[in-house]
C-alpha positions in Angstrom: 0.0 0.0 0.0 1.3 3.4 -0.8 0.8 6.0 1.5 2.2 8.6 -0.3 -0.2 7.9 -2.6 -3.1 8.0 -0.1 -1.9 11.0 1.7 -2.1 12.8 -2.1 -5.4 11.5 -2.6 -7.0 12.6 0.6 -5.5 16.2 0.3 -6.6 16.5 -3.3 -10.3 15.6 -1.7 -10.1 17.6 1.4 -9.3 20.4 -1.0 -11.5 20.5 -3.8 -14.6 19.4 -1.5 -13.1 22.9 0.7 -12.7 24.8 -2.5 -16.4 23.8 -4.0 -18.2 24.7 0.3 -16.8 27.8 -0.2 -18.2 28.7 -3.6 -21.5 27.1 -2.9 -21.2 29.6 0.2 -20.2 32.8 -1.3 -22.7 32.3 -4.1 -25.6 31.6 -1.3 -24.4 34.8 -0.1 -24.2 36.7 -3.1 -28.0 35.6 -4.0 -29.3 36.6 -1.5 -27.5 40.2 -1.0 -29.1 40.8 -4.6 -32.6 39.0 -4.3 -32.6 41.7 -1.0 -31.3 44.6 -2.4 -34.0 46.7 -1.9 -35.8 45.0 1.4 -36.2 47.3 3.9 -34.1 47.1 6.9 -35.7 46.7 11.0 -35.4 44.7 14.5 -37.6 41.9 15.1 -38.3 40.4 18.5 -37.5 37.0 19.7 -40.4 35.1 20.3 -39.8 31.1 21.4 -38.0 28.4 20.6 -39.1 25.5 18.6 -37.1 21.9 19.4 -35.2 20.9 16.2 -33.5 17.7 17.6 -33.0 16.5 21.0 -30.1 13.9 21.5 -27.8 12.7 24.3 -25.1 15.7 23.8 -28.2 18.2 24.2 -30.8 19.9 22.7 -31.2 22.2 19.8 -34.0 24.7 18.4 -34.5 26.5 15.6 -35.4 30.5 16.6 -38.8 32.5 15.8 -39.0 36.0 15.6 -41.3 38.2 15.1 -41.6 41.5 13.2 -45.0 44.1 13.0 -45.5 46.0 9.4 -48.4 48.3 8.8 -50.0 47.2 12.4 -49.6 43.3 11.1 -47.5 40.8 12.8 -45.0 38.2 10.6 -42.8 35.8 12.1 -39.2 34.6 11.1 -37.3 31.4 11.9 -33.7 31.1 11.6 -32.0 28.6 9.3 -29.6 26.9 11.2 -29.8 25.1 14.5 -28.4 26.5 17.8 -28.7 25.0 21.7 -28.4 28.7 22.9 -32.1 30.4 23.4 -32.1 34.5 23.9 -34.3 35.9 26.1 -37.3 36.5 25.4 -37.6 40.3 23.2 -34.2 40.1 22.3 -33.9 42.0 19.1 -32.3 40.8 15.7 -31.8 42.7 12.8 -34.1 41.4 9.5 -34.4 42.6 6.4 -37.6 42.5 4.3 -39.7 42.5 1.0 -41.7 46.1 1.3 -44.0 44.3 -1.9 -44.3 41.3 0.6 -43.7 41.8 4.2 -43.6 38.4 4.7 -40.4 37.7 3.1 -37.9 38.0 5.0 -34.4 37.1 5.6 -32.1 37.7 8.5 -29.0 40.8 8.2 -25.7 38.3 8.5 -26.5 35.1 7.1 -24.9 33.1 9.7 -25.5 29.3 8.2 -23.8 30.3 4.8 -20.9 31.9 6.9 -20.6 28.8 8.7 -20.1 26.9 5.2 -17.5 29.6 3.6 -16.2 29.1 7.2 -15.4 25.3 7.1 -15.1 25.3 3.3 -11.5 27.7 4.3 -10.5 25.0 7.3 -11.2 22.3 5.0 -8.9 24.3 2.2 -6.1 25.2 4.2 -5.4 22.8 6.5 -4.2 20.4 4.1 -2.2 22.7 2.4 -0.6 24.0 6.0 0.3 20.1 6.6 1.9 19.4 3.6 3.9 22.7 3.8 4.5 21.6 7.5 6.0 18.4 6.4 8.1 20.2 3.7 9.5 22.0 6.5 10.2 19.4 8.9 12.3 17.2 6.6 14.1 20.9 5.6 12.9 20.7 1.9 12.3 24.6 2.4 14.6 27.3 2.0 14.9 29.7 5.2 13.1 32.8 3.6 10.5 30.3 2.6 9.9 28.8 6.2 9.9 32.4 7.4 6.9 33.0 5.1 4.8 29.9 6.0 5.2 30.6 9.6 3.8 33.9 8.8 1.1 32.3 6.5 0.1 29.9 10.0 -0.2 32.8 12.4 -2.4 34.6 9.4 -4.2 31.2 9.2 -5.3 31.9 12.7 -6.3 35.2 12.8 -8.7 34.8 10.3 -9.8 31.4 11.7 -10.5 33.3 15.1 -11.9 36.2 13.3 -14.5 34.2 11.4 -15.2 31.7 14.7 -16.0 34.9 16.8 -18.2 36.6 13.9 -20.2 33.3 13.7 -20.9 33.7 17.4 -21.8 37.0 17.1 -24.2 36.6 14.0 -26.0 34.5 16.2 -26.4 37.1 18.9 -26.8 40.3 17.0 -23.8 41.6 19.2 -20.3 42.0 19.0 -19.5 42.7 22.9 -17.6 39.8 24.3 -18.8 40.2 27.6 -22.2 39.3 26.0 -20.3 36.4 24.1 -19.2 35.1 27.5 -22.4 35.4 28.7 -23.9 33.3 26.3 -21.4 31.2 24.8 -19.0 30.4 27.9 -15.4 29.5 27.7 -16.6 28.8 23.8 -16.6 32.4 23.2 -12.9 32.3 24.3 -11.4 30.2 21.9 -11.4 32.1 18.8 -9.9 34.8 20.9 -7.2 33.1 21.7 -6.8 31.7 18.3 -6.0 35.2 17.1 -3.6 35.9 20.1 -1.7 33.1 19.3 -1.5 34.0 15.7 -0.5 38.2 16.3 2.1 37.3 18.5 3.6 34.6 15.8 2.9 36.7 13.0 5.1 39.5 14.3 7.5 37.1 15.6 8.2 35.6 12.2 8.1 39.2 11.1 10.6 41.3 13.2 12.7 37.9 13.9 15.8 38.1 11.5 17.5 34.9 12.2 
């Protein structure tokens, strides 16, 4: 059995299938921004919760929200899935149809930012090991391996970046005292992820050896 082999195969898959999430992602996106164009911009109200799927490792809901036009009321559901419920009147933004007040979509489309999102781990990731391995068995030149330790700490900024933005999508907020609040330590880890990749970034950056 050839591993080498193997290895190449699975890359090759890890990348296209990356590569096609985050065009079937941008182009849900994309849609969408131009099918709303013109919708008209407002907050609507959480209502309740309705249970999606319960399973041993929790419970999770989809989200109804509800939005008043011309003294009539319309209700939205999210989506995408989430085991964290908002309190009740929380307030999202929505944008929607002024021809048809019932259509309505949500401002930050959070499950087609969670594809573009794994579509770019799914990507990179092989690329970063392969380069990795490059490096390891010193098949790169020194200004190279300066620029792919660069390229990792990059890698997790924009990881951490995206993670946190996901998060706050869901909650209409970007404070991350209201992250914490709602996410736990969860709403810690993408922090840290773009911690860890400033301080190598500007390691790699200002280190001339």
């Amino acid at each position: 059995m050839n591993w080498k082999r193997i290895m190449l195969f699975l890359t090759i898959i890890f990348i296209v299938v990356g590569i096609l999430l985050l065009i079937y992602g941008i182009k849900n996106i994309y849609n969408t921004n131009l099918i709303s164009e013109n919708y008209i911009e407002i907050e609507a109200n959480f209502k309740d919760a309705t249970l999606y799927e319960r399973s041993d490792s929790g419970e999770v809901y989809t989200l109804n929200y509800t939005y008043t036009i011309d003294g009539l009321q319309y209700q939205i559901s999210t989506d995408y899935t989430t085991g964290i419920i908002p309190k009740i009147g929380s307030k999202k933004l929505i944008k929607y149809n002024p021809d048809n007040p019932s259509e309505a979509i949500f401002v930050g489309d959070v499950s087609n930012t969670m594809i573009i999102f794994f579509g770019f781990l799914f990507t990179v990731i092989p690329i970063m090991i392969n380069l990795g391995k490059m490096s390891i068995l010193g098949k790169m030149s020194p200004m190279l391996k300066k620029i792919f330790y660069i390229f990792i700490g990059l890698i997790f900024i924009i990881a951490g970046v995206a993670f946190y933005r996901i998060l706050c999508m869901e909650l209409n907020s970007y404070s991350i005292i209201n992250a914490f609040q709602n996410f736990g330590f969860v709403s810690i880890i993408p922090i840290l992820f773009i911690i860890v990749g400033v301080i190598n970034t500007l390691y790699f950056i200002f280190n001339k050896k």
